[in-house]
DRENMAR-694104 format. One line per field, with one value per atom (N, C-alpha, C): chain; atom name; x, y, z. Coordinates in pm, 1 decimal. Layout:
vexvex <- c(A_...)
zaba <- c(CA_...)
xx <- c(X_...)
yy <- c(Y_...)
zz <- c(Z_...)
//
This chain:
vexvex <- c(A_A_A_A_A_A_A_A_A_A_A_A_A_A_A_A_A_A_A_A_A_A_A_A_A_A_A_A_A_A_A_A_A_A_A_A_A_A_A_A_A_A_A_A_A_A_A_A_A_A_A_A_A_A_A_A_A_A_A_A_A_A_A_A_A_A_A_A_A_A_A_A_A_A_A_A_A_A_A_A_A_A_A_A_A_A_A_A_A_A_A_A_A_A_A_A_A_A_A_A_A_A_A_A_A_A_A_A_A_A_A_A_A_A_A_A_A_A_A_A_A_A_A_A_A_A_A_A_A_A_A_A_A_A_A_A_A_A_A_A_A_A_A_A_A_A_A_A_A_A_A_A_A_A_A_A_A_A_A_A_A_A_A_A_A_A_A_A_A_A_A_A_A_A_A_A_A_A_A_A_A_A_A_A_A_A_A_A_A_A_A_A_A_A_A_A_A_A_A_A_A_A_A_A_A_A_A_A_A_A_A_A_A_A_A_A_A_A_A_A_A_A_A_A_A_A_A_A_A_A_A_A_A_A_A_A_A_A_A_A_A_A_A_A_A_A_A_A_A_A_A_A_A_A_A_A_A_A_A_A_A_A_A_A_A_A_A_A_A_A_A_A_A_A_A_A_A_A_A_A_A_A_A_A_A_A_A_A_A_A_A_A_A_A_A_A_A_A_A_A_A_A_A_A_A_A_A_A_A_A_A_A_A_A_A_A_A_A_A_A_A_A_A_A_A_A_A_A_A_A_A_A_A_A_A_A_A_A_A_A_A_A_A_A_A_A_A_A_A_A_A_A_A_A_A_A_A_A_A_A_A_A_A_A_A_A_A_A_A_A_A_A_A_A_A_A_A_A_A_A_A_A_A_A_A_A_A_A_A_A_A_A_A_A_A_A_A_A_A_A_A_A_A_A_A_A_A_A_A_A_A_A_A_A_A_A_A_A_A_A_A_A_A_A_A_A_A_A_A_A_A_A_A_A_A_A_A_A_A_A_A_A_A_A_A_A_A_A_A_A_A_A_A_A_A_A_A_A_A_A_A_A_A_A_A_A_A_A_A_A_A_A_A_A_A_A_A_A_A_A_A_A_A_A_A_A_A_A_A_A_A_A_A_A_A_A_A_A_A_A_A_A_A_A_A_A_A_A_A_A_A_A_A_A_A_A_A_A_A_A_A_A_A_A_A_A_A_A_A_A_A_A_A_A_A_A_A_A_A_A_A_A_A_A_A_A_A_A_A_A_A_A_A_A_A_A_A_A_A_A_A_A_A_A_A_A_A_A_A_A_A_A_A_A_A_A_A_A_A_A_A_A_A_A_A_A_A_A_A_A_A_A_A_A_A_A_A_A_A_A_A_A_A_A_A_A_A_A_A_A_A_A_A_A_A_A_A_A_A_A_A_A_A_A_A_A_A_A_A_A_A_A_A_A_A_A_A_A_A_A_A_A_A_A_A_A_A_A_A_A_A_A_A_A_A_A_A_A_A_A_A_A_A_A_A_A_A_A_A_A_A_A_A_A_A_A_A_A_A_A_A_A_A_A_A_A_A_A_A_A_A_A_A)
zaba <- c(N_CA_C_N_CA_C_N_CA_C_N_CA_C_N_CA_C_N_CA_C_N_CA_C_N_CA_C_N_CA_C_N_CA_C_N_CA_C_N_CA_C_N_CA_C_N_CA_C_N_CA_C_N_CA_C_N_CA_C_N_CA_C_N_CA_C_N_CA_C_N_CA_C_N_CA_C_N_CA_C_N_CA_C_N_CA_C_N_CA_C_N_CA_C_N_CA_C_N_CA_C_N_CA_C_N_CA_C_N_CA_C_N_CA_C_N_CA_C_N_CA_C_N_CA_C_N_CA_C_N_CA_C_N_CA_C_N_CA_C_N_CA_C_N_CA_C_N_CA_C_N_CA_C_N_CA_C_N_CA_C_N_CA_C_N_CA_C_N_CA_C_N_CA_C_N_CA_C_N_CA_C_N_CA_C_N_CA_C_N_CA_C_N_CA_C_N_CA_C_N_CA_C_N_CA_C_N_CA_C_N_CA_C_N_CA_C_N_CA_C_N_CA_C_N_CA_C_N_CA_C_N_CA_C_N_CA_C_N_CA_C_N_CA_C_N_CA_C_N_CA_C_N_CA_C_N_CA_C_N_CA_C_N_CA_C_N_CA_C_N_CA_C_N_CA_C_N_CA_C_N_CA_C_N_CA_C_N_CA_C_N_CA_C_N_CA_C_N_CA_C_N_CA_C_N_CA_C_N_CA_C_N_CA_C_N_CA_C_N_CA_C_N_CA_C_N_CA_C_N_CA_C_N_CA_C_N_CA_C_N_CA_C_N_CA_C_N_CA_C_N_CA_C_N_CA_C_N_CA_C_N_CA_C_N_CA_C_N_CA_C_N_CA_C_N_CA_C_N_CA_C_N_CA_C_N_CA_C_N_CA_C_N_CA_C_N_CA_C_N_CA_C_N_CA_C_N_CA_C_N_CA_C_N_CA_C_N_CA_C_N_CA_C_N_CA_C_N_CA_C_N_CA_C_N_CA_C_N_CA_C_N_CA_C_N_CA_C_N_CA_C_N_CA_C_N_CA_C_N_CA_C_N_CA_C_N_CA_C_N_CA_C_N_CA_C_N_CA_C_N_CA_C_N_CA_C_N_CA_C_N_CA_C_N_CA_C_N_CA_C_N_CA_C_N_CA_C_N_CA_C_N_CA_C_N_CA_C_N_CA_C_N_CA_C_N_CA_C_N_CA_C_N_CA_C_N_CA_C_N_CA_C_N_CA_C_N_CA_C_N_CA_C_N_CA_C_N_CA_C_N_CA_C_N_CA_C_N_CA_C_N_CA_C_N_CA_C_N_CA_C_N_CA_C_N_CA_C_N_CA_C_N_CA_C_N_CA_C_N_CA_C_N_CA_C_N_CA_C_N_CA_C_N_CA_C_N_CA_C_N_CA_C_N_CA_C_N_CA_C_N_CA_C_N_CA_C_N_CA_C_N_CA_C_N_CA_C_N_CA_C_N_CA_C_N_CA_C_N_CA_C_N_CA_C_N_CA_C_N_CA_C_N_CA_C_N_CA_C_N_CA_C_N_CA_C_N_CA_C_N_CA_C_N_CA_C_N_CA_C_N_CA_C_N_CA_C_N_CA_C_N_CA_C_N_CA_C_N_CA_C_N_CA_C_N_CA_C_N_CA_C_N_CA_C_N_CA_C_N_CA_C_N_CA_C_N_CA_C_N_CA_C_N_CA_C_N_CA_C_N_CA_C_N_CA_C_N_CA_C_N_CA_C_N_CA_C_N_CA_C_N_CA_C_N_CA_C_N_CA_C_N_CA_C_N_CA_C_N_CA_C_N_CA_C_N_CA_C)
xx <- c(-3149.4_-3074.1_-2986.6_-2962.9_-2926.8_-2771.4_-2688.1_-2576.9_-2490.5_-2521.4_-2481.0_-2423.5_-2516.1_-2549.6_-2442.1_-2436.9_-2364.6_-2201.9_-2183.5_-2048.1_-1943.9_-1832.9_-1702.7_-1591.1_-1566.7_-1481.2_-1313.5_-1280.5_-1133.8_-1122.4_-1228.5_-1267.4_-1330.5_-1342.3_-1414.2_-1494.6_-1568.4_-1629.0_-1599.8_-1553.3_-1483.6_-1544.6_-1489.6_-1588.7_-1539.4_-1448.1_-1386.0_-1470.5_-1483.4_-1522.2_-1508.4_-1488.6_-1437.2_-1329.0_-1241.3_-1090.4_-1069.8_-875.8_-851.4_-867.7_-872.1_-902.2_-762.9_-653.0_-513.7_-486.6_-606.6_-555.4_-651.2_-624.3_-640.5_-659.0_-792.3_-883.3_-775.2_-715.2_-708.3_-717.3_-693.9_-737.5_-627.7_-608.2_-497.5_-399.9_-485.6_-378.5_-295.3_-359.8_-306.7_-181.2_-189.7_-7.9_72.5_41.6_109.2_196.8_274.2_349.1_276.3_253.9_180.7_101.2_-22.8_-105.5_-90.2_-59.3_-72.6_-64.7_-93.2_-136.9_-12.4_13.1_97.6_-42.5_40.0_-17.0_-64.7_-126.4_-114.1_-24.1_69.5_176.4_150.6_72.2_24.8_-42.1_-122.9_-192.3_-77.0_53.1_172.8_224.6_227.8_306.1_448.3_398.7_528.0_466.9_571.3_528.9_635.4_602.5_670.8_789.8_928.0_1071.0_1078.7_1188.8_1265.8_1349.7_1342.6_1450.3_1394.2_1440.9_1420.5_1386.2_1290.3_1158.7_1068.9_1092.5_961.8_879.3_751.3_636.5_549.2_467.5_419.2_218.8_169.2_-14.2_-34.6_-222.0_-259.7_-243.4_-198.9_-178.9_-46.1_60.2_149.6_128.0_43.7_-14.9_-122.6_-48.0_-126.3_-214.8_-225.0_-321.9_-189.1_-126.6_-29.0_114.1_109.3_304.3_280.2_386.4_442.4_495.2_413.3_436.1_524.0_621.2_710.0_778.1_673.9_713.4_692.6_622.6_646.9_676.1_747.8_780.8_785.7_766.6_683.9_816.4_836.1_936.3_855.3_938.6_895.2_1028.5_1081.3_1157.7_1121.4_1302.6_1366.6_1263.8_1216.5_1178.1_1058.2_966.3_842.7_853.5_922.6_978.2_1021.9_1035.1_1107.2_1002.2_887.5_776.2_674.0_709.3_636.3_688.3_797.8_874.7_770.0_653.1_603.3_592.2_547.5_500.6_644.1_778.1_854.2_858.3_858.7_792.9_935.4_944.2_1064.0_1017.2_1100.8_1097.3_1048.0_890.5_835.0_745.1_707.5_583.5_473.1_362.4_176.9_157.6_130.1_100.2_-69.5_-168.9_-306.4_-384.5_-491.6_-570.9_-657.4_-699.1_-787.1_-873.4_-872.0_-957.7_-991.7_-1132.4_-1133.7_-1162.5_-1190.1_-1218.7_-1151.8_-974.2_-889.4_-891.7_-1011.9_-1026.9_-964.0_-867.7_-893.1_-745.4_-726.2_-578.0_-443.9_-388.3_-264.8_-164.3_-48.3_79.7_198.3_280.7_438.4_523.4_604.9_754.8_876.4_921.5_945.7_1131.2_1157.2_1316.9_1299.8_1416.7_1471.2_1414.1_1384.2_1302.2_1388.9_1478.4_1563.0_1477.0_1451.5_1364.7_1238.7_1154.5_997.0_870.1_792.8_653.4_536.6_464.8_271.3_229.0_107.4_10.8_-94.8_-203.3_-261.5_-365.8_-408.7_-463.5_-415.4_-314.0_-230.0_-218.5_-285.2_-184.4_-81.2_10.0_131.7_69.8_89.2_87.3_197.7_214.4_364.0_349.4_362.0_306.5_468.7_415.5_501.0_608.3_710.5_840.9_771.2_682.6_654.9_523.1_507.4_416.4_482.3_460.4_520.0_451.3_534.9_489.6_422.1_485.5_445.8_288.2_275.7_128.5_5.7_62.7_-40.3_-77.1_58.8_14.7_-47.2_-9.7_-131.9_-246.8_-264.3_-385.7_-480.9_-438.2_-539.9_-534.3_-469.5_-475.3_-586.3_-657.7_-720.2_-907.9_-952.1_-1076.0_-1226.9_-1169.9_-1257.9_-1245.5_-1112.5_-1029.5_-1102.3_-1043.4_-1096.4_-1246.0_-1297.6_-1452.9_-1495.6_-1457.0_-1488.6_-1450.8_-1323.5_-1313.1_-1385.3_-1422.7_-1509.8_-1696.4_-1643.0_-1801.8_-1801.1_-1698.7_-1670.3_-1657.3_-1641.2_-1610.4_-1777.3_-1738.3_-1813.0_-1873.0_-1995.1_-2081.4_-2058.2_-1987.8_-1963.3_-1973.6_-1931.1_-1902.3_-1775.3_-1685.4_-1546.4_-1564.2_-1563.9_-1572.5_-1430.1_-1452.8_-1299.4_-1302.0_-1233.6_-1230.1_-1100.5_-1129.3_-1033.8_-918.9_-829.8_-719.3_-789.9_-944.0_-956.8_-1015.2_-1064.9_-1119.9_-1049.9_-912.5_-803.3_-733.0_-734.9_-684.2_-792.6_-957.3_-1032.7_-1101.3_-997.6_-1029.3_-984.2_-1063.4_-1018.0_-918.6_-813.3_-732.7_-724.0_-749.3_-727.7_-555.0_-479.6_-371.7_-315.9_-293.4_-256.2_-78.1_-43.7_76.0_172.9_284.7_441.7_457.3_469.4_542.7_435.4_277.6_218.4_208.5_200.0_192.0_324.7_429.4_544.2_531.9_461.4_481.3_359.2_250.5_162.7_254.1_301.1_346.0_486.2_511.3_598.6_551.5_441.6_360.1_291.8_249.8_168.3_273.1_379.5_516.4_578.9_592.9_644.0_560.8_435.7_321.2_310.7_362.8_367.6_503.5_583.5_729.6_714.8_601.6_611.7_519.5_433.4_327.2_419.4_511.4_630.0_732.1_757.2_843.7_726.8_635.4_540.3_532.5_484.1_476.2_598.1_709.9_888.4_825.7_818.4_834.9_773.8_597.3_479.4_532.8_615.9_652.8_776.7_869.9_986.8_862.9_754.0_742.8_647.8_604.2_555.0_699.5_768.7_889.2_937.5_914.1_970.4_841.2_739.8_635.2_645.5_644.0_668.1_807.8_875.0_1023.8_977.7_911.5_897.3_763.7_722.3_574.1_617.9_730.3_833.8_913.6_944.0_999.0_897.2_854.0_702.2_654.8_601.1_495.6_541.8_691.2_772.1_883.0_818.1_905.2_1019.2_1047.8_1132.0_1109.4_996.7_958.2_1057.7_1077.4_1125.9_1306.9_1344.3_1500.2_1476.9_1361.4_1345.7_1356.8_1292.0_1256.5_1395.3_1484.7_1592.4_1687.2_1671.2_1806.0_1748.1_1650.7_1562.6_1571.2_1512.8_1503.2_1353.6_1382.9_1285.6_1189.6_1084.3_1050.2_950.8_936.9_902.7_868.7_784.4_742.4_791.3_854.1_941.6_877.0_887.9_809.3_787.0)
yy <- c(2440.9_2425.9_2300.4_2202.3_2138.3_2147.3_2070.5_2037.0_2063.9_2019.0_1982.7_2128.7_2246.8_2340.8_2470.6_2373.9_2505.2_2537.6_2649.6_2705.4_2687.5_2630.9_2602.1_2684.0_2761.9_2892.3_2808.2_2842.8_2788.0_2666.1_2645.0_2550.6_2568.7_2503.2_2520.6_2348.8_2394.8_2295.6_2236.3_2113.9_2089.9_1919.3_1911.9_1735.1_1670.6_1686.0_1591.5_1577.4_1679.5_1705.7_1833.3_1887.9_1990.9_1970.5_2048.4_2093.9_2235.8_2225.9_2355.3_2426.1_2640.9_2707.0_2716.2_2676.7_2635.5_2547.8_2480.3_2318.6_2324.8_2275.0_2312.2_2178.8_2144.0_2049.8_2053.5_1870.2_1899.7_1721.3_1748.4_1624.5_1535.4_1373.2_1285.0_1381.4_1402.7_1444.7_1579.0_1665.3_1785.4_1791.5_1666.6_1636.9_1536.5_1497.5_1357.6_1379.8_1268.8_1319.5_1166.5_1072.9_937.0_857.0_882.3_784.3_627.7_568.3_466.7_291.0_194.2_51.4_-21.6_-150.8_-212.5_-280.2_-447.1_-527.4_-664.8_-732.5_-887.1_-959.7_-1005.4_-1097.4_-1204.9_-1241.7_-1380.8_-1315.9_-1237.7_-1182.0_-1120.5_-1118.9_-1030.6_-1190.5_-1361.6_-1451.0_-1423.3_-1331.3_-1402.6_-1547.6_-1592.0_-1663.4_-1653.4_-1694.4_-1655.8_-1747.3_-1638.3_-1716.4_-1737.1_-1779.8_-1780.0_-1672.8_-1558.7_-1400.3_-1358.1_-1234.2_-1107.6_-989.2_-931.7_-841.2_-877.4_-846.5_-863.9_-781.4_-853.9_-866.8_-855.1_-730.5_-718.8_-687.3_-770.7_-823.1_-735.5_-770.8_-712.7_-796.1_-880.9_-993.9_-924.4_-846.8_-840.5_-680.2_-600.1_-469.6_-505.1_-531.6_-532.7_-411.3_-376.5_-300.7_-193.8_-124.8_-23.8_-97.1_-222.6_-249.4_-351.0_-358.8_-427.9_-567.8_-659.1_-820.8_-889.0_-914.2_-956.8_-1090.7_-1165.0_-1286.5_-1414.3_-1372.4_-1460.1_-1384.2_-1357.9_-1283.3_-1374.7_-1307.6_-1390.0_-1305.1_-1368.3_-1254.0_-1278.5_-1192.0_-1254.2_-1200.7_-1235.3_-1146.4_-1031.9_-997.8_-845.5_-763.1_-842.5_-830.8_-730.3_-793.5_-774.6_-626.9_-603.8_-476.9_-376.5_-419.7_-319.0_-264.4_-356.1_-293.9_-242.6_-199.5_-118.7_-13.2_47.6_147.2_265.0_278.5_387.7_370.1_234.9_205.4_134.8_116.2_76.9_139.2_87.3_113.0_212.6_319.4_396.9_363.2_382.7_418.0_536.6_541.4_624.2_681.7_572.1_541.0_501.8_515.9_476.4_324.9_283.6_125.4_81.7_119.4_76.1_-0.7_-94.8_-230.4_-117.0_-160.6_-124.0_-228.4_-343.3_-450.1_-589.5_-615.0_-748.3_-688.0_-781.4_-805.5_-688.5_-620.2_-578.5_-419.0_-378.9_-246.9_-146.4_-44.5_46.9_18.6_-95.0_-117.4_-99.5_16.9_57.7_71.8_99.5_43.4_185.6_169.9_253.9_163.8_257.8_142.9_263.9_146.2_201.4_208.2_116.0_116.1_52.4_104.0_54.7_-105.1_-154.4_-298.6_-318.5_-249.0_-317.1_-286.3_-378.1_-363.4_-435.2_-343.7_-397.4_-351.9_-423.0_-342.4_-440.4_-371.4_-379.5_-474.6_-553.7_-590.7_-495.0_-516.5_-462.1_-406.7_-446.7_-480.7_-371.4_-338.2_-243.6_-67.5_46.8_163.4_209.4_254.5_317.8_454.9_554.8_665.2_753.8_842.1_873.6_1021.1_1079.1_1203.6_1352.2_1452.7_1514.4_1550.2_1607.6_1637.5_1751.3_1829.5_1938.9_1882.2_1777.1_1702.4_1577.8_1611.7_1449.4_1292.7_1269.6_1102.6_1029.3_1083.1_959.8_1022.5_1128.1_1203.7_1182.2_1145.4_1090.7_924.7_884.5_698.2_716.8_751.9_723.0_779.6_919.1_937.0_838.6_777.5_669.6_560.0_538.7_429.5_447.0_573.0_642.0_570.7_512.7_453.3_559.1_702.9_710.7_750.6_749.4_777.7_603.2_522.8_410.8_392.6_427.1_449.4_501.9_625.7_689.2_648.1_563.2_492.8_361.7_301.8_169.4_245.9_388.0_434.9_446.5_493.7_483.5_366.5_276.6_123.3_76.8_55.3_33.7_-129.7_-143.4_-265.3_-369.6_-421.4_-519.1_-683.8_-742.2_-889.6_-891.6_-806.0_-810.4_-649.0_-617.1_-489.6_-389.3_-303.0_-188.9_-67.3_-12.4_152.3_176.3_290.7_334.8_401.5_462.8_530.7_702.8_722.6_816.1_862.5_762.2_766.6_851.1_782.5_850.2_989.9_997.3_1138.1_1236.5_1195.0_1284.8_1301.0_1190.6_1211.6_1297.5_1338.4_1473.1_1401.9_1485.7_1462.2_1604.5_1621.8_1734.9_1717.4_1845.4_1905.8_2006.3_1970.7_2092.8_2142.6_2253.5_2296.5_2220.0_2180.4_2135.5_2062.3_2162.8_2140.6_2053.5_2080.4_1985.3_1864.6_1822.8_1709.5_1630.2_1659.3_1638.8_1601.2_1694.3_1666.4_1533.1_1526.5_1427.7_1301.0_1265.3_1148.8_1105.2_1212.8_1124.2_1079.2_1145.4_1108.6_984.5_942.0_850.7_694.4_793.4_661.8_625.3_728.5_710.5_581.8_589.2_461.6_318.7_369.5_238.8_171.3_239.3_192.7_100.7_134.2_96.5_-35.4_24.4_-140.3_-285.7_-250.9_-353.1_-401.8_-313.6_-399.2_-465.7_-401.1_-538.3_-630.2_-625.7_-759.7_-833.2_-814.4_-894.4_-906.4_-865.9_-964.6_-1038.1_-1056.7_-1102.7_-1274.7_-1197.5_-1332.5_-1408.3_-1325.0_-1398.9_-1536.4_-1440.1_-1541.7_-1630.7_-1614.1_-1751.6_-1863.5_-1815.5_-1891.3_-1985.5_-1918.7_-1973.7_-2063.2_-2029.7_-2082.4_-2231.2_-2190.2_-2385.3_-2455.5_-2365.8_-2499.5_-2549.1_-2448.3_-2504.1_-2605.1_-2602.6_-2748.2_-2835.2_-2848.6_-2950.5_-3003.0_-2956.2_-3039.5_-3073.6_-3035.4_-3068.6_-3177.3_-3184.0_-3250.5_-3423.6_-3390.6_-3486.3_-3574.7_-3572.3_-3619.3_-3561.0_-3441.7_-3349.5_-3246.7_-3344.2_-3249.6_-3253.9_-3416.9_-3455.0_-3413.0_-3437.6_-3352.1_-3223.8_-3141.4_-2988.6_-2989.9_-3015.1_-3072.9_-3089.8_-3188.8_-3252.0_-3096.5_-3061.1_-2896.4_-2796.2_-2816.6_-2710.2_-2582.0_-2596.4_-2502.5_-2418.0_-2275.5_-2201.7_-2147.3_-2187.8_-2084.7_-1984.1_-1837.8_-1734.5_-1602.1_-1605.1_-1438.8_-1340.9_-1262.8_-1143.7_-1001.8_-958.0_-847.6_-740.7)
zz <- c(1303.5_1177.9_1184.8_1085.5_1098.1_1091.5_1156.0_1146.9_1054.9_937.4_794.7_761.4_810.9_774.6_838.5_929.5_1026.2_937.8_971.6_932.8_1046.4_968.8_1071.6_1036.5_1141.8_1146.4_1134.2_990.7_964.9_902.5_862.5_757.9_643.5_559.9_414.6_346.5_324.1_239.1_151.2_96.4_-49.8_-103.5_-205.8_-252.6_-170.7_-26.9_9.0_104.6_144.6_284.1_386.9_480.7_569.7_541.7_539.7_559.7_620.3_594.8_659.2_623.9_579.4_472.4_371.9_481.9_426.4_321.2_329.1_220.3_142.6_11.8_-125.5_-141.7_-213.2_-295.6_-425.6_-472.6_-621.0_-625.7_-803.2_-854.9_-852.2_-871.8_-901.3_-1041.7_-1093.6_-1224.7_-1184.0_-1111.9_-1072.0_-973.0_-921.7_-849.2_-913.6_-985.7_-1054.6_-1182.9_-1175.6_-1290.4_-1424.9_-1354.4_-1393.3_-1363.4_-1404.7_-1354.3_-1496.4_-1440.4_-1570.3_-1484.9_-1539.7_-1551.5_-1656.4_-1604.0_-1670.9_-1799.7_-1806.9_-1869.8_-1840.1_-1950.9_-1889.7_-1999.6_-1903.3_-2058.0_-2085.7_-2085.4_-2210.3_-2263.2_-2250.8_-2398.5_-2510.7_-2443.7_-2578.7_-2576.6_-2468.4_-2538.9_-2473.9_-2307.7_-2211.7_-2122.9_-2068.8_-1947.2_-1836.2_-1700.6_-1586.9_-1598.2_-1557.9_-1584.8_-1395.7_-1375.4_-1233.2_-1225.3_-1291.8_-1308.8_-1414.7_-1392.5_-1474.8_-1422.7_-1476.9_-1422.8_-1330.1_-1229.0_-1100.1_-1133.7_-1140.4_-1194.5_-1075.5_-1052.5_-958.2_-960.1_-877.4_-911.1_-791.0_-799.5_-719.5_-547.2_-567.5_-433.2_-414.4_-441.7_-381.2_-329.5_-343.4_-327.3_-174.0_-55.7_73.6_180.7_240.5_298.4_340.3_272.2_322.7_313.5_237.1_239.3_122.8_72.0_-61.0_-13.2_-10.2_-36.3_-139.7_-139.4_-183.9_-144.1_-36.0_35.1_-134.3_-209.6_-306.2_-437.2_-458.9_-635.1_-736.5_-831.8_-979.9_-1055.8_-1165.9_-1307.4_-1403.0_-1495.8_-1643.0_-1695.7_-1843.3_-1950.9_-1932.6_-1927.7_-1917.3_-2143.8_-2186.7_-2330.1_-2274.2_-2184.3_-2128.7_-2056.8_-2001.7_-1929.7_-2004.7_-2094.8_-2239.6_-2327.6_-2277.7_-2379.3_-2274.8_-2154.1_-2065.6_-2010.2_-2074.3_-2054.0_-1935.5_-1959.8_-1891.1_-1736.8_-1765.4_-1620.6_-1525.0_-1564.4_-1506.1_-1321.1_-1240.4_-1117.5_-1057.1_-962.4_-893.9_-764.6_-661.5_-558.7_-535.3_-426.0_-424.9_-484.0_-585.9_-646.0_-545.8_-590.8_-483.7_-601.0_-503.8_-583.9_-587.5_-664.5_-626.3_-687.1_-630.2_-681.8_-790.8_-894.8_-968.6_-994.7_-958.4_-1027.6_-892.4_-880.8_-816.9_-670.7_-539.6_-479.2_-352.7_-415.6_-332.7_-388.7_-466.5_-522.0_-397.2_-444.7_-331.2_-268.8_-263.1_-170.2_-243.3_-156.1_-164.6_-72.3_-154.0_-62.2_-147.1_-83.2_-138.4_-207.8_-255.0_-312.5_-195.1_-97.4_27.9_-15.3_-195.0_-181.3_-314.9_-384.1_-518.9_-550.7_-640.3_-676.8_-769.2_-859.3_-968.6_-1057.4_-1173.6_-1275.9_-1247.6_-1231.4_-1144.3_-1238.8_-1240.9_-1366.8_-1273.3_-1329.9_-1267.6_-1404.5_-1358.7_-1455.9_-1479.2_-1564.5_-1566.4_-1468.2_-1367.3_-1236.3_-1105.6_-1165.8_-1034.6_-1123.6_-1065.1_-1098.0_-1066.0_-1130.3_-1070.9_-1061.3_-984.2_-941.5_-834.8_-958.7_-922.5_-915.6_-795.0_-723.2_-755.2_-770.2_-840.8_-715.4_-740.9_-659.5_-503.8_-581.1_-486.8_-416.4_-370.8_-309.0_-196.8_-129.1_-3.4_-50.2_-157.2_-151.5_-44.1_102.2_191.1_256.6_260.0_290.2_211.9_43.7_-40.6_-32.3_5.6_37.7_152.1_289.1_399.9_343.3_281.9_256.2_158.3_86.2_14.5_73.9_211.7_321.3_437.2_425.6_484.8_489.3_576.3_551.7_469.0_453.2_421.4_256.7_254.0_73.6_10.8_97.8_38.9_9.2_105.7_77.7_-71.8_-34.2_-181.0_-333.7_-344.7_-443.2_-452.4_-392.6_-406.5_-441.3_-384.3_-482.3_-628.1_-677.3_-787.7_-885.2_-840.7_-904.2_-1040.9_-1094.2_-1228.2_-1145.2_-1142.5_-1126.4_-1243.7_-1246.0_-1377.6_-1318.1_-1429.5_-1349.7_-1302.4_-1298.5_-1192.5_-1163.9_-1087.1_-1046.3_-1060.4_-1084.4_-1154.4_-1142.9_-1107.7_-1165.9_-1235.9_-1325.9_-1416.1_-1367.8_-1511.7_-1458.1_-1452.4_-1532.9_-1531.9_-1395.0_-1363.6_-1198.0_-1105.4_-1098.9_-1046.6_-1090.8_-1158.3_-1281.4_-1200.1_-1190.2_-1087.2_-1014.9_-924.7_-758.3_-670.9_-602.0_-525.8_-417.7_-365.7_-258.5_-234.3_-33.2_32.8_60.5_29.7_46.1_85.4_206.1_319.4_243.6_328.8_302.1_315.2_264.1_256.5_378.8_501.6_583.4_630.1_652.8_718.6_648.9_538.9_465.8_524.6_551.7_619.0_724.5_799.4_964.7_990.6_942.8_922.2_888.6_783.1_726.7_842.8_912.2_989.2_1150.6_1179.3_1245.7_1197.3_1140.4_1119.9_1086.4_1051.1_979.4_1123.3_1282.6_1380.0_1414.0_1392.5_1472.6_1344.6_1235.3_1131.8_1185.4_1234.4_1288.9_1433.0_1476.6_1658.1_1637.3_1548.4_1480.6_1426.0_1323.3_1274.7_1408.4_1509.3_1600.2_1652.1_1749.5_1761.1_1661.6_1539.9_1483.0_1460.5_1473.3_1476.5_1607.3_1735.0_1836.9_1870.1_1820.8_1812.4_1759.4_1599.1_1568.9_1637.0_1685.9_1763.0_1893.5_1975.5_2050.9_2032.3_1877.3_1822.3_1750.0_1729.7_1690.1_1847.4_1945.6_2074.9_2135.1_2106.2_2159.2_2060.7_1955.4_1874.6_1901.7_1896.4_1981.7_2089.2_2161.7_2343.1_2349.3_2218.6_2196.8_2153.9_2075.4_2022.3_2149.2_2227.8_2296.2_2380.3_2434.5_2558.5_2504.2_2378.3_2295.8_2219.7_2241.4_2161.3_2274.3_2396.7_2549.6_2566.6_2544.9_2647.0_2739.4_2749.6_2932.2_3027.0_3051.1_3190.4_3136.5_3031.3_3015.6_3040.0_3008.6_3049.5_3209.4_3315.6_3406.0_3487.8_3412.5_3496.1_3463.0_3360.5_3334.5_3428.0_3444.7_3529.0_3471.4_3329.9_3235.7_3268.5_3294.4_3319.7_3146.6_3106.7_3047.3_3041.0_3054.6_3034.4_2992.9_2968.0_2906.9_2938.5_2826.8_2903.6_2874.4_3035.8_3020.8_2884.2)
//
């Protein structure tokens, strides 16, 4: 008998996949309080100011974190006429359109007055659900999978908001959705100090080529300046 076939004691079968008999199959709409999409403002006759409304694309929506190394605005006018989609803390941020289908991120802290283009969903997961258990889970290689099955074959490739409204997500109990997300947030935490020190000793590695490279060897040399990698 094949594999496929066999029965797994404490598990259940669901569109997702195996799960626990504990955790309950439901749809985007069935935990959410909003699934919704901003706009594009030149089609309403904004253009980008130096302040206002941070204006957030699918380039600032990265593989699990919110890029903000370059921010765009537009008129506080523009923000006023997107009342729905105005972004909270603790919102799911996801690509719907183009090349980055599938990629999502959190809103990890207050943004001020922040809105999506059309290109990005907001998805905003209800109170009695762990926000941070639903963002790793669509960070998940095989959540992503399954939405890039879904994607409409066009000449820019897309999926909808209804897509999302009914996609299945497996949902274990409270406490485990909890205990998961801080597990997984303990090793997103230990990943970011590596990358700060990764970059500290590329910051030290180009001073110390600047001087080498630019004749301050032999002044290194004469100070009898040691340099080294620290354990």
């Amino acid at each position: 008998m094949s594999r496929r076939n066999e029965n797994r004691p404490g598990y259940k079968r669901t569109e997702v996949g195996w799960i626990p008999q504990n955790w309950r199959c439901s749809t985007g709409a069935d935990i959410t309080e909003l699934i919704g999409k901003g706009a594009s403002p030149r089609w309403q006759g904004f253009e980008y100011t130096s302040s206002g409304m941070l204006f957030i694309t699918s380039e600032n929506v990265r593989d699990g974190y919110l890029d903000l190394s370059k921010p765009k605005y537009l008129p506080i006018e523009f923000h006023n006429k997107l009342r729905r989609t105005r972004i909270r803390k603790g919102d799911i941020l996801i690509n719907l359109v183009g090349a980055s289908i599938g990629r999502s991120c959190s809103v990890r802290r207050e943004l001020g007055n922040a809105n999506v283009n059309q290109a990005v969903c907001v998805f905003r997961v209800k109170n009695d659900i762990c926000r941070e258990y639903i963002s790793y889970y669509f960070q998940n290689p095989s959540t992503i999978k399954r939405i890039l099955e879904m994607q409409v074959d066009a000449a820019r490739p897309n999926i909808s908001l209804g897509d999302l409204r009914e996609f299945r997500i497996a949902i274990p109990l409270f406490s485990e959705q909890k205990k998961i997300a801080e597990i997984l947030s303990t090793w997103d935490n230990a990943i970011e100090q590596t990358r700060k020190l990764i970059e500290a000793k590329k910051r030290r590695k180009k001073a110390l080529m600047q001087q080498l490279l630019t004749g301050s060897f032999q002044l290194i040399l004469q100070r009898n300046i040691s340099y080294r990698l620290s354990c």
